[in-house]
C-alpha positions in Angstrom: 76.9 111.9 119.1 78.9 115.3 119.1 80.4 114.4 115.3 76.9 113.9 114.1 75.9 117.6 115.2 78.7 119.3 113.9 78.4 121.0 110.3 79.9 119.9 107.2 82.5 122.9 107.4 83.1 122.1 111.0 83.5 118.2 110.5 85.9 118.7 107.4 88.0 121.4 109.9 88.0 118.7 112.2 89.5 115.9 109.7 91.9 118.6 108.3 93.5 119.1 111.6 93.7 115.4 112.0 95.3 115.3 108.9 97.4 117.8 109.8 98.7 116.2 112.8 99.6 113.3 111.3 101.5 114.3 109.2 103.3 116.3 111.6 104.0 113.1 113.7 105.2 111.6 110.0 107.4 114.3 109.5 109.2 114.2 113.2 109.4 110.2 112.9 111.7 111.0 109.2 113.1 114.0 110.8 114.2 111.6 114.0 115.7 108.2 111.3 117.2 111.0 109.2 118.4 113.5 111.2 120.6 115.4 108.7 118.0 115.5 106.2 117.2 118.2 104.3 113.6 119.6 103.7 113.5 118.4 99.7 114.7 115.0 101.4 112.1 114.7 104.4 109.6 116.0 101.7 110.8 112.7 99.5 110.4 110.8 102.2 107.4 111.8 103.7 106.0 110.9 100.0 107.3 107.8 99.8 105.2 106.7 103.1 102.1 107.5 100.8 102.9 106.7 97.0 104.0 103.0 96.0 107.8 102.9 94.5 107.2 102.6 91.1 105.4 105.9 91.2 108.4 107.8 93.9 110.8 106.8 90.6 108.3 107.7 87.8 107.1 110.9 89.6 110.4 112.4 91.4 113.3 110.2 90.0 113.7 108.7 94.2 113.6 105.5 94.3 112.6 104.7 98.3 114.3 101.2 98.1 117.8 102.6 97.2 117.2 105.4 99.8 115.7 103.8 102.6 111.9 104.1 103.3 110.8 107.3 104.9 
């Protein structure tokens, strides 16, 4: 009942922080397999969690497979 009475602006804030802290949690679970990763690395990977292979290769020239997913 709460979500229904909150504005547009207020509801998309809400999802954006959501967002937000999921990908943090992303972020410190790559940062945690890979710990000497750096931040164009964890960026990769943190990609590849999203975007299928063939696109990581096309797209950034990383293929997930040979690296190991996120």
């Amino acid at each position: 009942a709460r979500l229904r009475d909150l504005s547009p602006s207020d509801k998309l804030a809400l999802v954006s922080g959501w967002c937000r802290a999921v990908q943090e949690i992303a972020i410190a679970g790559i940062r945690s397999r890979h710990p000497g990763a750096s931040e164009e690395e964890v960026r990769l990977r943190l990609a590849s969690l999203r975007l299928d292979r063939e696109t990581m290769v096309k797209l950034y020239n990383w293929d997930p497979v040979e690296k190991g997913y996120g």
